[in-house]
C-alpha positions in Angstrom: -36.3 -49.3 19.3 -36.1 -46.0 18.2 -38.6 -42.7 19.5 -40.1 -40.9 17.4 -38.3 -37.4 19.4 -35.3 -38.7 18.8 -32.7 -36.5 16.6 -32.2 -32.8 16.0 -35.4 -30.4 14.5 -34.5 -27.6 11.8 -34.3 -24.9 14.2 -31.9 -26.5 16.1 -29.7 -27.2 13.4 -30.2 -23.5 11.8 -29.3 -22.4 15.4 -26.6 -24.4 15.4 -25.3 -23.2 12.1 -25.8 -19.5 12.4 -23.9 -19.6 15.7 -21.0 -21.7 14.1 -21.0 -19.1 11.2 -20.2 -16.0 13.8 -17.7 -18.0 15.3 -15.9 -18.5 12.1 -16.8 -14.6 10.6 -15.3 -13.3 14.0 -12.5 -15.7 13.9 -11.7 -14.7 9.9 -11.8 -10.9 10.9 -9.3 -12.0 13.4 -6.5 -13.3 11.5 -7.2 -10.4 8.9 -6.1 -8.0 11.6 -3.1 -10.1 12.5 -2.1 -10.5 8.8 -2.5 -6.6 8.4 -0.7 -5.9 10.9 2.2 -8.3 9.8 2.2 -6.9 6.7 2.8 -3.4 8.3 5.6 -4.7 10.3 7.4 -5.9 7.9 7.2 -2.5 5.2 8.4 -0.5 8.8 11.2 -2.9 8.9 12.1 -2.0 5.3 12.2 1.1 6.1 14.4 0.7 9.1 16.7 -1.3 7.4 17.4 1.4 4.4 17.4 3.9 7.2 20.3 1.6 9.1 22.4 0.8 5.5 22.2 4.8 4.8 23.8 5.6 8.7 26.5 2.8 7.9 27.4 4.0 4.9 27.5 7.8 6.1 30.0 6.6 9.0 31.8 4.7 6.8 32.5 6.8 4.3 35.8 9.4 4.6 34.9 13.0 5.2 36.7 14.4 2.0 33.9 12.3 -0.1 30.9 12.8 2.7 29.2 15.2 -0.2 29.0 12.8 -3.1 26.2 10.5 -0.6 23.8 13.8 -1.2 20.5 12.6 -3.1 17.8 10.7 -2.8 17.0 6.5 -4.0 14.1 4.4 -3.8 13.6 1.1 -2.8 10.6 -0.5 -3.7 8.9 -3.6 -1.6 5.8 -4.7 -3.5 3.6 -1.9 -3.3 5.8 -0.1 -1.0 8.1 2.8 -1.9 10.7 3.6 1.0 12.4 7.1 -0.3 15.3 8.1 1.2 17.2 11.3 1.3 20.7 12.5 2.6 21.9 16.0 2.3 25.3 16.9 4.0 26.1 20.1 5.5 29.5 21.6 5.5 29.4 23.4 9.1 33.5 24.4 9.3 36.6 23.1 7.4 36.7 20.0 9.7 32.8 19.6 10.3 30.1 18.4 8.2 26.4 17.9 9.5 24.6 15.1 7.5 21.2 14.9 7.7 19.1 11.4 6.4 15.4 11.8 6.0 13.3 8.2 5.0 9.9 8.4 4.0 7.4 5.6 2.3 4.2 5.1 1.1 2.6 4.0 3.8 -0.5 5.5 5.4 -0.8 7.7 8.4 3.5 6.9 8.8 5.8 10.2 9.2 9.3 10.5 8.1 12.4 9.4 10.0 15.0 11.7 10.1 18.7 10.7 11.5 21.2 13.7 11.8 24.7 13.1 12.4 28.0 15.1 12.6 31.4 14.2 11.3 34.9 15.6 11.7 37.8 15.9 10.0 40.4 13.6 11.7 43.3 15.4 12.6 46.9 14.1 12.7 49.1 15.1 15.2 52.9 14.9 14.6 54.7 13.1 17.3 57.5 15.1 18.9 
């Protein structure tokens, strides 16, 4: 036996619905964020990472060939452009300042700069 007010009407189902569908919109706007900000991470660590490979190769290199690392290269990460720039400073005989400045396309990002100073090893004769 069934009654005849058994069962949902219209407006509770519409209800029902519209409440679902802000649930979902809210949820959707949610993982859009998240996914954003991912995105943004991961372009920061690209930049990081060229910023890190630029220092290595400045400490690694000898000091008689610190000036042939001057310039500028671009690395490009899907719509990304990380630009990176060393210049190298001869402060004394036995001194050189090198300065590396990385910027990218980003939005509302500023450059990172990294200065560093190398010397001239010198040998000492041993008496």
């Amino acid at each position: 036996m069934t009654s005849a007010g058994a069962g949902f009407t219209l407006v509770e189902i519409m209800v029902a619905v519209v409440i679902f569908s802000m649930v979902i919109l809210s949820l959707v706007g949610l993982s859009f964020r998240v996914a954003k900000s991912g995105t943004r991470a991961t372009d920061q660590a690209l930049g990081m990472a060229v910023l890190l490979s630029k220092v290595d190769l400045a400490t690694g290199t000898a000091f008689d060939n610190l000036s042939a690392l001057a310039g500028c290269d671009t690395t490009l990460s899907g719509s990304v452009k990380v630009i990176g720039c060393t210049s190298v400073t001869n402060v004394s005989p036995r001194l050189d300042s090198v300065q590396i400045i990385i910027r990218t396309t980003l939005p509302a990002t500023r450059p990172d700069t990294f200065w560093l100073q190398r010397a001239k090893w010198r040998f000492l004769p041993l008496r």
